[in-house]
C-alpha positions as CSV (number, residue, x, y, z in Angstrom):
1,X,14.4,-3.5,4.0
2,X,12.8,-4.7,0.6
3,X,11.7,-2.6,-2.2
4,X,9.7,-3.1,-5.0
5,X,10.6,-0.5,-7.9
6,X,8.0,0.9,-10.2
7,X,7.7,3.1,-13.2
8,X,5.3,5.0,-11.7
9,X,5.8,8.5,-13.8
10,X,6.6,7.4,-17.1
11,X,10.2,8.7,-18.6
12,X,11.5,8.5,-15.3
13,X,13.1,6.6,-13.2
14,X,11.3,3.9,-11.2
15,X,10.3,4.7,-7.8
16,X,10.7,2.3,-4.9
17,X,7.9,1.6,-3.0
18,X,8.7,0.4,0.5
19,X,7.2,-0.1,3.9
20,X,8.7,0.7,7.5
21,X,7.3,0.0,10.5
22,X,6.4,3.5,11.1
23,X,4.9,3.9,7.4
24,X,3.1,1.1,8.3
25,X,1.8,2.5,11.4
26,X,0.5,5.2,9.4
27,X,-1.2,3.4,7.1
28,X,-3.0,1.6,9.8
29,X,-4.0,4.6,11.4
30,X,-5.4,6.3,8.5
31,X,-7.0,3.4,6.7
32,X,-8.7,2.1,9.9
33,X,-6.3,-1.3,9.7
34,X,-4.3,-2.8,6.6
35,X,-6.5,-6.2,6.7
36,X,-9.3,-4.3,6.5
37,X,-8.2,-1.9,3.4
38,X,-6.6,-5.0,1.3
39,X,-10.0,-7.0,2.4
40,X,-11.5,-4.5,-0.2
41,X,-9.5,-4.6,-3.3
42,X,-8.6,-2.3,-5.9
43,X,-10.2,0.7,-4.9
44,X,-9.4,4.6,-5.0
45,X,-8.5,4.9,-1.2
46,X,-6.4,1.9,-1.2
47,X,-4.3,3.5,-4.1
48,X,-3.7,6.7,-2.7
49,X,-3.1,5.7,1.3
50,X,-0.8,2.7,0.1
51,X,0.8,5.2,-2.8
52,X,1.5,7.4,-0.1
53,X,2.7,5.7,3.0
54,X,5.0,3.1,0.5
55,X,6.9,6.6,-0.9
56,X,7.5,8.7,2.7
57,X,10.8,7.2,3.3
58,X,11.9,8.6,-0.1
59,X,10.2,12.1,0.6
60,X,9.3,13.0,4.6
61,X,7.0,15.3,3.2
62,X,4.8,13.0,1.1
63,X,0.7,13.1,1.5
64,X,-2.6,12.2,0.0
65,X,-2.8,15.0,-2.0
66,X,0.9,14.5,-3.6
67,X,0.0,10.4,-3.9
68,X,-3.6,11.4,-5.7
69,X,-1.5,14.0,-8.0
70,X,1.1,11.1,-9.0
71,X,-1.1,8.6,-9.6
72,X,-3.5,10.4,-11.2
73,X,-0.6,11.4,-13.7
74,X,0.3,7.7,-13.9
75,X,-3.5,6.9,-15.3
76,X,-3.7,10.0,-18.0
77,X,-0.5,8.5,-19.4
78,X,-2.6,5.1,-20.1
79,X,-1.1,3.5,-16.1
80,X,-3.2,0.7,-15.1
81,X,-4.5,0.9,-11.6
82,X,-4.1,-2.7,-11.1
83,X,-0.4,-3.2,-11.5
84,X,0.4,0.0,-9.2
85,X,-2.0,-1.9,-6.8
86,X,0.1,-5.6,-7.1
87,X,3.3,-3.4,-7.1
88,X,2.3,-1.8,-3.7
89,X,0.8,-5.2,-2.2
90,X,4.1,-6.7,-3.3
91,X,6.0,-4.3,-1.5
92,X,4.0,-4.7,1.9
93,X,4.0,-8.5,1.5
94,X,8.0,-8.1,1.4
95,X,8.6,-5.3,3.9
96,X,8.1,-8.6,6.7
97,X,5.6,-5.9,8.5
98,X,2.6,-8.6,7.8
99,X,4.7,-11.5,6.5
100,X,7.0,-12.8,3.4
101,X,6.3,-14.9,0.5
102,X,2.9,-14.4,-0.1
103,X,1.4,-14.4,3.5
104,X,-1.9,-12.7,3.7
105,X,-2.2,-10.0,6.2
106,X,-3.3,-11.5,9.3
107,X,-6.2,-10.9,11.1
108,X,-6.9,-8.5,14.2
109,X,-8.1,-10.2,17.6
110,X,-11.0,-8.7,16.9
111,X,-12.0,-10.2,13.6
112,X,-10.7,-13.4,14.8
113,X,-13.1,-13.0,18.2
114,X,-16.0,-12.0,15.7
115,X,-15.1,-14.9,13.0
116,X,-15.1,-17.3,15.6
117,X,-18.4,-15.9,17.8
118,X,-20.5,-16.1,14.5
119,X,-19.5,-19.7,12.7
């Protein structure tokens, strides 16, 4: 399984964001579907779900709370939001959960059903 390290807590080792199945799983389930979450960019919730679901294999015990703590660290010490954001899209693109080498997410059968229903 593929990582994608980053310095997330400056002076420290990078971590290594990295998505499982079952991480995955959990993401879906508490952002209401991965398409949909990417689908809105760089935004606060997407940060802290992705921050925390691409760091539970390394700690079991890892939540929102924890992931909102770190990153909110990695900002006071002058972390831009947008490269933690390409660091964790980079690591879901290369877990193979969604696809490899750049693949978007693909679509549910839903949006596809409603995509096709309304062109």
């Amino acid at each position: 399984m593929t990582t994608v390290p980053f310095e997330l807590i400056p002076g420290k080792a990078p971590v290594d964001f990295r998505f499982t199945i079952k991480t995955s799983r959990e993401l879906d389930k508490a952002s209401g579907g991965i398409t949909n979450l990417l689908r809105n960019g760089q935004t606060t919730e997407a940060l802290v779900l992705m921050t925390c679901y691409g760091l539970r294999h390394a700690d079991h015990r890892m939540n929102e709370s924890k992931a909102e703590d770190l990153i909110q660290r990695f900002v006071d010490q002058g972390g831009n939001a947008a490269d933690l954001l390409k660091a964790l899209t980079e690591a879901i693109q290369a877990s193979g959960v969604w696809g490899r080498d750049g693949d978007e997410p693909r679509p549910t059968q839903t949006e596809t059903t409603t995509e096709t229903t309304t062109a």
